[in-house]
N, C-alpha and C positions, 0 to 999 in steps of 0.2 A: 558079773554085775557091771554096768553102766550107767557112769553119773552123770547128770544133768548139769550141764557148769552156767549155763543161765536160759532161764525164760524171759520171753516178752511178749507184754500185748498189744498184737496188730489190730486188731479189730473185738468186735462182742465174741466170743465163745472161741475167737481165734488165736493160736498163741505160736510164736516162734522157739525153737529148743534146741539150744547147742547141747550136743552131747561127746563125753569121750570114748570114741572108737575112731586111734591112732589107726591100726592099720587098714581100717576102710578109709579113712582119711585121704590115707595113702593111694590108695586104687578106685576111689568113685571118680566114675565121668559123667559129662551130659548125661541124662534121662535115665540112671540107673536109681534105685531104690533100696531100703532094707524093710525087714520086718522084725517088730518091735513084739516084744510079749513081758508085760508088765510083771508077773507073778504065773507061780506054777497053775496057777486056775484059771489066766487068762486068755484070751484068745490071740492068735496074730493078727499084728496089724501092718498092713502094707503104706508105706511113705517114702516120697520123693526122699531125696537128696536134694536140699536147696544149693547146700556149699558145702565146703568142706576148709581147715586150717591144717594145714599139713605141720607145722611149727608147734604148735598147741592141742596137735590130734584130736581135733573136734571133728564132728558132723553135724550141720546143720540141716534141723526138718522142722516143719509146717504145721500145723493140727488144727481141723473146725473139729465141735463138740457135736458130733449128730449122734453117737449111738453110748452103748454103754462101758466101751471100754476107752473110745478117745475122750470121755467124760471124766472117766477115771485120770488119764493122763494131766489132764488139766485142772486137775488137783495138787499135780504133782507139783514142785518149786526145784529149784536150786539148792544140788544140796542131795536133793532123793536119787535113790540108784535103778533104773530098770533092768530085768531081768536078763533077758537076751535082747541082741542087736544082733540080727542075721544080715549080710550084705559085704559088697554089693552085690545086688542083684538085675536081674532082666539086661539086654541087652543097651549097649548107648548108644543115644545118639547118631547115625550116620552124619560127621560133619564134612562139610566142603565149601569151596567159593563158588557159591550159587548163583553169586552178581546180588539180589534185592532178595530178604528173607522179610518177610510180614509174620509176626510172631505173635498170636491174639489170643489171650489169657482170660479167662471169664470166671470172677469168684476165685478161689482158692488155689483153682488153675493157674493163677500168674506166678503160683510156687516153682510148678516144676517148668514151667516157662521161661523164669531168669536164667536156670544156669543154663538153657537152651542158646536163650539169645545171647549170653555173656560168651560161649563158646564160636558162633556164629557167627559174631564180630570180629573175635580172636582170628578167624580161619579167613579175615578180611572183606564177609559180607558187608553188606549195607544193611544195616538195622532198623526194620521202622516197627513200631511194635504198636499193639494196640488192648487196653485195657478195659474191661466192662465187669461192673458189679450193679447192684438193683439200686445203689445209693452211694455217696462220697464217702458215709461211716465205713463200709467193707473194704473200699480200694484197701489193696495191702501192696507193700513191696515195689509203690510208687517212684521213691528217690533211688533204688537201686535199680530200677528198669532205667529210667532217665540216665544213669551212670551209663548202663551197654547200650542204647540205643541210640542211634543216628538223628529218629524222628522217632516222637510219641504222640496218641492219639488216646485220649479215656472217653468214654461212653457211659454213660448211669441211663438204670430203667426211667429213673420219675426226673430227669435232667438238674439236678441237685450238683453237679460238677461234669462237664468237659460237654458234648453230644448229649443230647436228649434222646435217647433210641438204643438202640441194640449194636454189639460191634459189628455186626454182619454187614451193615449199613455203611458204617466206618469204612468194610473191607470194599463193598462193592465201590463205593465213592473211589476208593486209591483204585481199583482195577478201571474206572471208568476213567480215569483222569489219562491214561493211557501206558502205566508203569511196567514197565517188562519183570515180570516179580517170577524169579527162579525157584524159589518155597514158600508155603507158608504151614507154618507150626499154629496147629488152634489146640488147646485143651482148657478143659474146664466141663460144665455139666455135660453132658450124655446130647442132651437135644442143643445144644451151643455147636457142640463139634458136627452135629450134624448138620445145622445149617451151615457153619463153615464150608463144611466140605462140598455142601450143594448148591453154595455158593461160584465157588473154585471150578467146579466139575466141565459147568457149560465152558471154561474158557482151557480148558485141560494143564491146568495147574497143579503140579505136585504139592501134594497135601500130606502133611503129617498129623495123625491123632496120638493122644497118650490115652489109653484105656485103662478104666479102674474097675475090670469087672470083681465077685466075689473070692479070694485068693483065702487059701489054707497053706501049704507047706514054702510058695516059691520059691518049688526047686524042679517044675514037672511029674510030678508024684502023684499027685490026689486028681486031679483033672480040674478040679473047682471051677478052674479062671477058664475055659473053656471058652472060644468066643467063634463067629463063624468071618473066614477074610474071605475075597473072590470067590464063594462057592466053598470050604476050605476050612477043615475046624485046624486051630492055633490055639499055642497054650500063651497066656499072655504075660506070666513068670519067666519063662523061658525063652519064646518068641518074639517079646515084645519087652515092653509094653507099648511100644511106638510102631504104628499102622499106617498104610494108605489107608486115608480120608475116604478116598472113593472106592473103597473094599469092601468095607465094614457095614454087617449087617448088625446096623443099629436098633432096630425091631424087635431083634431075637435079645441083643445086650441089655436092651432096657427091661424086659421080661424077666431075664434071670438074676439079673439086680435085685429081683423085685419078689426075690423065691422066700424071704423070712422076714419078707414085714413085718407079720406077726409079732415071730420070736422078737425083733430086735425092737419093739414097741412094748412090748411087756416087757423087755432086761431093762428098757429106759423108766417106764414107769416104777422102777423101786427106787429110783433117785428122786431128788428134789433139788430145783436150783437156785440155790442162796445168790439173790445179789450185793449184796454188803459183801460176803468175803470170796463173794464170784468161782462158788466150787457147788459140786454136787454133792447131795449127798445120802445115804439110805434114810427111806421114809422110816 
């Protein structure tokens, strides 16, 4: 079992959770992940690594509420113990001195974003990073990007804080300005990383994606996470989760994302969400 030593909340349905598992503490880097399985009847869930306290053997991870077991999660408080904590996992990070890393976070994506760009700096990159959510209520993990970054830039869909537009917009303006940019790191939605990357492409810019396709065991076992890179099936537990931007057949990932609508529409529909004590819970 695995306790929850504190929750916070970053935004609506989004919550931050340090948890104790010392010795993943101990071995998580950049862009590696655990999966989480709240009870014997629940499903895995695959989550970044935001941080980790090697002193106090926590791991810190991320959670939006869209289906019915990270609902369940955010129920959870301080105090409650999870099941398993598998990790770490997927591969880290490749870091080095790039010279100028652009590191562009959209939504919930700015999670596994930090400890990308907190490492990036470390390794003596130039930091400039860039953030976009639909609104200034979403931005999350604001004052810790401004901690590892050089330069910051936020972006909201309805211009309510920072750019009024999209970060892709953000990125083209830095690439027109004339900046010799050695990486850039985009994650966040499916169609975000894709514009990123077909952004990047025409100016032949090493592009990094972090992929969230459907995962069961991550361990390479079930095939679930299946994704297709240059022509090229990859397993994104074991492979990844971190991709050339200009590989990834985005098409086929948004598809299979897309394979238990249903189900995952019906498991949500037996909950109800209380805003007074901000928890779901069966009709």
């Amino acid at each position: 079992m695995f306790e929850i030593t504190e929750k916070i909340e970053l935004a609506h349905t989004v919550y931050q959770y340090r948890i104790k598992a010392p010795l993943i503490a101990r071995k998580r880097k950049a862009g590696q992940f655990v999966v989480l399985r709240l009870n014997e009847a629940g499903e895995r869930i695959p989550l970044t690594i935001v941080d980790s306290d090697t002193k106090e053997g926590t791991i810190t991870i991320i959670a939006q509420e869209v289906g019915k077991s990270t609902a369940m999660l955010g129920n959870m408080v301080a105090g409650d113990k999870i099941l398993d904590v598998v990790g770490p996992l997927g591969k880290p990070t490749h870091i080095e001195d790039f010279g100028v890393v652009i590191c562009v976070g959209g939504g919930i994506g700015t999670a596994p974003v930090y400890p990308i760009a907190k490492a990036m700096r470390e390794a003596g990159n130039r930091v400039v990073s860039i953030m976009g959510a639909r609104n200034k209520s979403l931005l999350i993990l604001e004052k810790e990007m401004r901690e590892v970054s050089h330069e910051i830039h936020v972006a909201t869909d309805d211009g309510s804080y920072g750019h009024h537009g999209f970060v892709t917009q953000v990125l083209q303006n830095i690439i027109d300005s004339g900046v010799k940019i050695g990486c850039v790191v985009g994650i966040g939605p499916i169609p975000m990383m894709r514009a990123v990357s077909n952004v990047t492409k025409p100016y032949n810019i090493h592009t990094v994606v972090s992929l969230n396709p459907i995962m069961v065991d991550g361990t390479g076992m079930c095939g679930a996470c299946r994704v297709t890179i240059g022509g090229k099936t990859q397993f994104v537990c074991v492979d990844g989760p971190e991709f050339d931007g200009h590989q990834v057949d985005y098409a086929e990932l948004i598809l299979r994302n897309r394979s238990y609508l249903k189900e995952e529409k019906a498991a949500m529909e037996e909950l109800t969400y209380h805003e007074g004590t901000k928890c779901y819970e069966r009709k």
